[in-house]
C-alpha positions as CSV (number, residue, x, y, z in Angstrom):
1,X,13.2,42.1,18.7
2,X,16.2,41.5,20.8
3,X,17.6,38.5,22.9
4,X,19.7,38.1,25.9
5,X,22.8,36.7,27.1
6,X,23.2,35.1,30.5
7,X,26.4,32.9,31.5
8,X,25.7,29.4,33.2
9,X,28.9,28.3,34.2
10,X,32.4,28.1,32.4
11,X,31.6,28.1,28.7
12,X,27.9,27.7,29.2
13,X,25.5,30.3,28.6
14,X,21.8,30.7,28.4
15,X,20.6,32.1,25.4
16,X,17.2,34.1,25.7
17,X,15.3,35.2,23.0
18,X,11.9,37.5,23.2
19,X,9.0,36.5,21.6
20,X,6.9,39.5,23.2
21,X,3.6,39.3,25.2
22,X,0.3,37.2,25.1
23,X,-2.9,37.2,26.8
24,X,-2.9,34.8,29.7
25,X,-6.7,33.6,29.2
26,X,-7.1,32.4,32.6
27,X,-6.2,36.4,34.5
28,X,-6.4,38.1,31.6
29,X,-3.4,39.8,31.9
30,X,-0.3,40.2,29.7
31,X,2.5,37.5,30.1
32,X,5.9,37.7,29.0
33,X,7.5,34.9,26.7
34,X,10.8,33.8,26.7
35,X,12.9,31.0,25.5
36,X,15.6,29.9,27.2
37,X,18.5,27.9,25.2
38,X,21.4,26.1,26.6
39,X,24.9,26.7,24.5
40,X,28.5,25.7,25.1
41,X,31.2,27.7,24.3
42,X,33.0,30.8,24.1
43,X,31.0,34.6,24.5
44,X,31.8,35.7,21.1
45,X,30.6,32.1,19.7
46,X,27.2,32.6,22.3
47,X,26.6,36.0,21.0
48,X,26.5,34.9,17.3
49,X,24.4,32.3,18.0
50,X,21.9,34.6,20.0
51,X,21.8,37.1,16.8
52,X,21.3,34.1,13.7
53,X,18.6,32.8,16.4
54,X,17.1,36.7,16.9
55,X,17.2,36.9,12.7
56,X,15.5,33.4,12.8
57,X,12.8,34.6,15.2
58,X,12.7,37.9,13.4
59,X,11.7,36.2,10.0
60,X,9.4,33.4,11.5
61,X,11.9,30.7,10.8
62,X,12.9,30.0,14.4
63,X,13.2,25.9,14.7
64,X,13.5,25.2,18.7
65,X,15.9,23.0,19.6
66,X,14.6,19.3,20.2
67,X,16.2,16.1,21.6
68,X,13.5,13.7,20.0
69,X,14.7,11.3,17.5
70,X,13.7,9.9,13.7
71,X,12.2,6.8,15.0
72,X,9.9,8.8,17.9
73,X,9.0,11.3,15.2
74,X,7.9,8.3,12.9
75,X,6.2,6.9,15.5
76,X,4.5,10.0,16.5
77,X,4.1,11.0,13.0
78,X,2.6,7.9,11.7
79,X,-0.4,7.9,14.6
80,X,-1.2,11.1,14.0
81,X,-0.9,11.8,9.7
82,X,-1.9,8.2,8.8
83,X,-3.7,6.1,10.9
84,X,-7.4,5.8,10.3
85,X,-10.0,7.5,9.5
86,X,-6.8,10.4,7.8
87,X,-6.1,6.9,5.6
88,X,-7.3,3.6,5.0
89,X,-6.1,0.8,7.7
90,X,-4.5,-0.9,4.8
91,X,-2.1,2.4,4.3
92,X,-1.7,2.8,7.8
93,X,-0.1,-1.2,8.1
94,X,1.8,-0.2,5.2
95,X,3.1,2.4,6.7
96,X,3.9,1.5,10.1
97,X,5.7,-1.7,8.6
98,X,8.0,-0.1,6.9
99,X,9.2,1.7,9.9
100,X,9.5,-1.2,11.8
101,X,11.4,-3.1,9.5
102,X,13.2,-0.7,7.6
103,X,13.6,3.1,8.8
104,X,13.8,2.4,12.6
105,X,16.4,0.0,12.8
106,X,18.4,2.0,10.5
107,X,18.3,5.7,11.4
108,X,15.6,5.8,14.0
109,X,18.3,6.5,17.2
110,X,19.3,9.3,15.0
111,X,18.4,12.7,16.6
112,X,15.6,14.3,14.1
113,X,17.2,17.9,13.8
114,X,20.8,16.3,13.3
115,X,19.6,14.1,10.1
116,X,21.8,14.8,7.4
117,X,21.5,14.0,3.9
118,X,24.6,11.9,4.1
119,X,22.8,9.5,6.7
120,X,19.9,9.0,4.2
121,X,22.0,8.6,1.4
122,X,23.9,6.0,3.0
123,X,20.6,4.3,4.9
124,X,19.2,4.2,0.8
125,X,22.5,2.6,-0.5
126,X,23.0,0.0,2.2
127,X,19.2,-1.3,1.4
128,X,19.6,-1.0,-2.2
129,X,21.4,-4.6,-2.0
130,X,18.3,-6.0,-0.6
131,X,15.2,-4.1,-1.2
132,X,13.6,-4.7,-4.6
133,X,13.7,-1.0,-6.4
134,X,10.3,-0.5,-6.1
135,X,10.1,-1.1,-2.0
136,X,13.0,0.9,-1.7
137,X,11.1,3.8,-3.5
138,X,8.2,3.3,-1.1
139,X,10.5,3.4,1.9
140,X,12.2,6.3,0.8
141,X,8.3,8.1,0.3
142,X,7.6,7.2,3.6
143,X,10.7,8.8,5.4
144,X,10.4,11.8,3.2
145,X,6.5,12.5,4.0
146,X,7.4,12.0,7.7
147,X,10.2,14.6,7.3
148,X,8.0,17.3,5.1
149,X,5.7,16.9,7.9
150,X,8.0,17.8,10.8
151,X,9.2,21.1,8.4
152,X,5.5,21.8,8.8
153,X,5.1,21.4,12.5
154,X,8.4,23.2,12.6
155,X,10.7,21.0,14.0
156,X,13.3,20.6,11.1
157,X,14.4,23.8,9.1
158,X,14.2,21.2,6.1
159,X,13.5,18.1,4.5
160,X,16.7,16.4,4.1
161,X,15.1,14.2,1.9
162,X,14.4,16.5,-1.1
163,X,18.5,17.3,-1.2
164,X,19.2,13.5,-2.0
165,X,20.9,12.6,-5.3
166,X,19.8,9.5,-7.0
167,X,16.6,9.2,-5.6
168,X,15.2,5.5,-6.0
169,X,12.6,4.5,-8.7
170,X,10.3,2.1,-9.4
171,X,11.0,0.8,-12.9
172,X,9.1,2.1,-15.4
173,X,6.4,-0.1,-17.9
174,X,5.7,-2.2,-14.8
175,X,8.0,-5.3,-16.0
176,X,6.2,-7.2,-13.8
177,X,2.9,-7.4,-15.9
178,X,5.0,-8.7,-18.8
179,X,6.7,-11.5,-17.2
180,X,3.8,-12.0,-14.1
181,X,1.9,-13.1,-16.8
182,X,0.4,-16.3,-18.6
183,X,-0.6,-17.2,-22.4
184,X,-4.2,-17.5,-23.4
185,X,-3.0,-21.4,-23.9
186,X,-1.6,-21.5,-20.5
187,X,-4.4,-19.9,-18.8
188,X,-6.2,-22.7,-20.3
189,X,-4.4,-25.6,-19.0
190,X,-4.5,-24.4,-16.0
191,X,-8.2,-24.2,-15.0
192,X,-8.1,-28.0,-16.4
193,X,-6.1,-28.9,-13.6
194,X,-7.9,-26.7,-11.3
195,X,-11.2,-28.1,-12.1
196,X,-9.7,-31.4,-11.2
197,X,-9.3,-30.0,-7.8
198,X,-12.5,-29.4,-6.6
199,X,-14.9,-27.2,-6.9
200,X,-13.7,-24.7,-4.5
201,X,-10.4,-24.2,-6.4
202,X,-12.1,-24.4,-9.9
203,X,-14.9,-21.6,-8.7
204,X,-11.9,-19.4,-7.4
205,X,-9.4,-19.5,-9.8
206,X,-11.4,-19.3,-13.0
207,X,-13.4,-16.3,-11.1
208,X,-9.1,-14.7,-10.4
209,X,-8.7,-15.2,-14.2
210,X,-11.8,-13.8,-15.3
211,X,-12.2,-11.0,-13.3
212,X,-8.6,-9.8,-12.4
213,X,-10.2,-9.4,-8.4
214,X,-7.7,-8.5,-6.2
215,X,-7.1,-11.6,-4.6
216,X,-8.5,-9.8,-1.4
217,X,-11.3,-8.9,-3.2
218,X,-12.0,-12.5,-3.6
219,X,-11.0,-13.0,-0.2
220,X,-13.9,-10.9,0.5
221,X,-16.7,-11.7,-1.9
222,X,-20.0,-12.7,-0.1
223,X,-22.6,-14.3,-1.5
224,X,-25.2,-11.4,-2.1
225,X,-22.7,-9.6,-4.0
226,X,-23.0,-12.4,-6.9
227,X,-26.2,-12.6,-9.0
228,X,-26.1,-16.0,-10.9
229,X,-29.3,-15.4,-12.7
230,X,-27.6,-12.8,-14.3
231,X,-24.1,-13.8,-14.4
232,X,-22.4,-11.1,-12.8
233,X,-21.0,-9.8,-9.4
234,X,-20.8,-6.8,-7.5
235,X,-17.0,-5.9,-5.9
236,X,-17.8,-3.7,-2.5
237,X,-15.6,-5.1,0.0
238,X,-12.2,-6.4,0.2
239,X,-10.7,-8.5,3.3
240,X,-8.4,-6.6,5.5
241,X,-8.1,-9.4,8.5
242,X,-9.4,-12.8,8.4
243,X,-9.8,-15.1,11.6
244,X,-12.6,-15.9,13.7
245,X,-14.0,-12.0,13.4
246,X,-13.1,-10.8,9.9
247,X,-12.7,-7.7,9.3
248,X,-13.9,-6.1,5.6
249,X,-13.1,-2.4,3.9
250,X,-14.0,-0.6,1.0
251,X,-12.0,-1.9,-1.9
252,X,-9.0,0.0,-3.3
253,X,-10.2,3.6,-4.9
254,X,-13.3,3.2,-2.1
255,X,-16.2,2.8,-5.0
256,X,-18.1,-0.5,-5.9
257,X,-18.2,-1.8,-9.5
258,X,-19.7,-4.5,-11.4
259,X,-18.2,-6.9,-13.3
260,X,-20.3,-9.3,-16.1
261,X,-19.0,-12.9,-16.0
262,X,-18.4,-15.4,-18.4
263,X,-20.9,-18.1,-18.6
264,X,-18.6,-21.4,-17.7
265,X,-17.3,-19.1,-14.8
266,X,-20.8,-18.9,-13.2
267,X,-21.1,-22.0,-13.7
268,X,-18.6,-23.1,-12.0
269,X,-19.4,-20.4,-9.1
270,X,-22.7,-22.5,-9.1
271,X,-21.2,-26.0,-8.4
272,X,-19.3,-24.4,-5.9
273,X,-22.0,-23.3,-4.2
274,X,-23.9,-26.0,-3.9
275,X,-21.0,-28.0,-2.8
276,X,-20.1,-25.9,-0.2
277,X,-24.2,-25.8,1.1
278,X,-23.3,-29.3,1.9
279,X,-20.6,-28.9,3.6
280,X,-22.7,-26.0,5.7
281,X,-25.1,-29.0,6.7
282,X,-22.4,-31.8,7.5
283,X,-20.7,-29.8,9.7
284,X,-23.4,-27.1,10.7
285,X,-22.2,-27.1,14.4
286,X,-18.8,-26.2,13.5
287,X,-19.3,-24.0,10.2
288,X,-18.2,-20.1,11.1
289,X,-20.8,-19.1,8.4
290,X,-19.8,-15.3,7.1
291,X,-21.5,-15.6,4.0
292,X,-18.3,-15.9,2.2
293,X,-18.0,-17.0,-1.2
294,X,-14.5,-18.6,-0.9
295,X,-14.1,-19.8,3.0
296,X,-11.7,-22.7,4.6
297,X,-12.4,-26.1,4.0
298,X,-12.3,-29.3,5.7
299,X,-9.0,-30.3,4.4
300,X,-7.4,-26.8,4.7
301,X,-7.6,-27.1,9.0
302,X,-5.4,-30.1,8.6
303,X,-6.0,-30.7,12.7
304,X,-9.7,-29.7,13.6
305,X,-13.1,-27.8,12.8
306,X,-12.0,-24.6,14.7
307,X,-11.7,-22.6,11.9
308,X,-14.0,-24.1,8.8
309,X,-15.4,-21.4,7.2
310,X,-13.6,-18.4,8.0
311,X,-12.0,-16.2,5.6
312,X,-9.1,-17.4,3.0
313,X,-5.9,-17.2,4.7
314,X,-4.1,-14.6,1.6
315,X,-0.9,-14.1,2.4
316,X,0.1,-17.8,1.6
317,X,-2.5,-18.5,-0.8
318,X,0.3,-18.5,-4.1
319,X,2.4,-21.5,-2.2
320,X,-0.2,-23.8,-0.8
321,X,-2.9,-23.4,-3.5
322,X,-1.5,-21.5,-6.5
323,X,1.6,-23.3,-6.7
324,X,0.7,-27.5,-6.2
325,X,-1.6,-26.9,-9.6
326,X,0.6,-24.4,-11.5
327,X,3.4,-27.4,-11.0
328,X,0.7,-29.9,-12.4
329,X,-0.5,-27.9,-15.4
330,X,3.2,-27.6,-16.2
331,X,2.5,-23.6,-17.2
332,X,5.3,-21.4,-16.5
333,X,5.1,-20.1,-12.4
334,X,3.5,-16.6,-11.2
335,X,2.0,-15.3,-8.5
336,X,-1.6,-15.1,-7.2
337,X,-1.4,-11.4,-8.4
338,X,-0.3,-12.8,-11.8
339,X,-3.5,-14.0,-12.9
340,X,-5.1,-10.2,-12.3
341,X,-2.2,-9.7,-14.7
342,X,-2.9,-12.4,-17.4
343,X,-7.3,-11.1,-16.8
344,X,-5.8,-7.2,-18.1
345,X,-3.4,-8.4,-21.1
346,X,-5.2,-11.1,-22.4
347,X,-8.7,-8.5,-22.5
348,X,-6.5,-5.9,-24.0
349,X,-4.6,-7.9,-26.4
350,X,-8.0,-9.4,-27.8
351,X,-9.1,-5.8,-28.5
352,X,-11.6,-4.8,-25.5
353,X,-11.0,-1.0,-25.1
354,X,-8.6,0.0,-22.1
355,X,-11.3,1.7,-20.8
356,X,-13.6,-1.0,-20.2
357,X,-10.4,-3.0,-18.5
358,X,-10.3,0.1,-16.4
359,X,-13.3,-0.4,-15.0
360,X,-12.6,-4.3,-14.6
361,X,-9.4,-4.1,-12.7
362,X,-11.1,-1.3,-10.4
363,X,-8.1,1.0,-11.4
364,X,-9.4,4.8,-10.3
365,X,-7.4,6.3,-13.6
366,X,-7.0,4.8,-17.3
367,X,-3.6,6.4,-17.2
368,X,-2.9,3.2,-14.4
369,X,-4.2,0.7,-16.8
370,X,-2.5,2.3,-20.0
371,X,0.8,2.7,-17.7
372,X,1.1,-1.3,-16.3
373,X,-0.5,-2.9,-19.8
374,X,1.1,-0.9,-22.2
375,X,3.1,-3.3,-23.9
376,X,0.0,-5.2,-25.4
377,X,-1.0,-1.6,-26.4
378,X,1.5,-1.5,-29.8
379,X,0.0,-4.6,-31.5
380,X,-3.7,-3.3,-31.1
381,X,-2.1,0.2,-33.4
382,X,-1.0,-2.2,-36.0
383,X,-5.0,-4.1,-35.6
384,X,-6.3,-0.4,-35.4
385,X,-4.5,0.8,-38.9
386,X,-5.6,-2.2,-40.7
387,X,-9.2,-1.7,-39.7
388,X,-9.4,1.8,-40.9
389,X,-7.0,1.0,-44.1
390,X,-10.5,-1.4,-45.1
391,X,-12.5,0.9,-44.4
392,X,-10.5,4.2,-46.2
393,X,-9.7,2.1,-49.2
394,X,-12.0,-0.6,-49.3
């Protein structure tokens, strides 16, 4: 296969390359197809150019030149390899987030075929002063699953990505189970002072602790899913937007599962029922009823009725509910996520086998479960040899 040289102008030259003939499928009739590519410089420079590009075409590793840049391949990218139904609307937020706020405004006016490995390098270091390890880790996954997918539709001859020294981490044992975490005692104290708060509060958080829901799994729990004759729930749903029309998904690893419930928690999901049935009747013309099991109350509107009874708002749940009570229980401070946390270690530090927390947590693998709660795994060897030591030598 051969290409052609054509001058333009002083220093410019069109370089042509032959990819042979193809059916026209509306005459029928065999058309010629040609690329045409602008270069500037000298002859000898445009002739050696035309031959590496003939070689490239030759071996099926032509790349055709392409003014788009990083951020309108992410953009284009993103729409088309992650938004739903290819992945979860959850994902595709995630995603498109992180290009927003961290890849775009970085490298995104650089040209996609002139990304070196340099510019990521640098655009990883410069966010390494303000990106916790493990977000800079997912950044860095996004922008190299954008690039592997423009090697794929052949507009990069690589993945820049993959040549990158010190590629960031996520630290490993998940430190944040350890210190994200309460006592049994501490636990304890603070359902006493969320009991004090009212039965909404008392219902949710002992449910957070007992459980380890995802807080929006809780956000999502409706009343059919929980069976207080037989003290347990079903988790099928989790709240992806709340407002005046919710909007629910599958929860994380897309499979329902039951969890059995301790019998001062159902109580308390009982209380809470009835007290919010009354709250249904006293302001029935106002309630947005979506048979939610946790809803806004009266006194979280602050202003009006507008919103009683729609979904939990979660992304501020930790500083106006978690927070007020952890500061009255006097317990040392985590986050909302911290009690699914505290649910895991204190189950698997009293012995329950990781498998059964496995299914609690709603983890797909064990190998999550055994990889975040390790740390409580050592004292259950030392429990482990002592049981068998009674039973080998009595």
């Amino acid at each position: 296969m051969r290409g052609s040289l054509r001058q333009r102008g002083e220093k410019t030259w069109h370089l042509i390359l032959e990819f042979g003939y193809r059916c026209d499928p509306e005459t029928g009739k065999s058309k010629r197809i040609q690329k045409f590519i602008t270069f500037h410089g000298t002859k000898q420079q445009a002739e050696t150019r035309l031959n590496e590009l003939t070689l490239d075409v030759q071996h099926d590793m032509f790349i055709e030149p392409d003014k788009r840049t990083v951020g309108e391949w992410l953009d284009t990218w993103v729409n088309l390899a992650i938004k739903p139904p290819r992945r979860t609307q959850r994902a595709y937020d995630t995603y498109r987030s992180v290009i927003a706020l961290h890849l775009k405004p970085a490298i995104g006016d650089l040209r996609l075929q002139g990304l070196r490995v340099l510019d990521v390098e640098k655009f990883l270091a410069d966010k390494a002063d303000t990106l916790a390890p493990a977000t800079l880790e997912k950044v860095f996954t996004v922008l190299s699953s954008a690039l592997k997918s423009a090697v794929r539709d052949r507009l990069v001859a690589r993945n820049v990505a993959t040549a990158v020294a010190n590629k960031p981490h996520a630290p490993e044992g998940h430190p944040e189970a350890i210190s994200n975490c309460w006592s049994a005692d501490e636990a304890a104290a603070f359902l006493v002072v969320a009991r004090a708060a009212g039965p909404q509060p008392d219902a949710f958080f002992a449910l957070a602790l007992d459980s380890g829901m995802r807080k929006s799994e809780l956000a999502g729990l409706q009343w059919p899913d929980v069976d207080l004759g037989q003290g347990r729930i079903v988790v099928q749903r989790q709240l992806l937007t709340g407002g005046e029309v919710p909007v629910f998904i599958q929860p994380k690893g897309k499979r329902a599962r039951t969890i059995e419930l301790a019998p001062e928690t159902i109580d308390r999901l009982k209380a809470h029922r009835a007290h919010q049935a009354a709250l249904k009747m006293r302001h029935r013309r106002h309630y947005h009823d979506h048979g939610l099991v946790f809803a806004k109350p009266w006194n979280d509107l602050g202003r009006t009725l507008a919103t009683i009874g729609q979904p939990l708002q979660i992304n501020n749940l930790g500083e106006r509910e978690l927070a007020p009570l952890i500061a009255a229980a006097k317990v040392r401070p985590i986050s909302l996520h911290g009690l699914r946390h505290t649910c895991a270690t204190l189950l698997l530090a009293a012995g329950v086998p990781s498998r059964v927390v496995q299914e609690r947590l709603g983890h797909k693998k064990i190998e999550t479960t055994l990889t975040v709660y390790g740390h409580v795994l050592p004292g259950q060897q030392r429990e482990a040899a002592n049981r068998l030591a009674a039973l080998l030598y009595r």
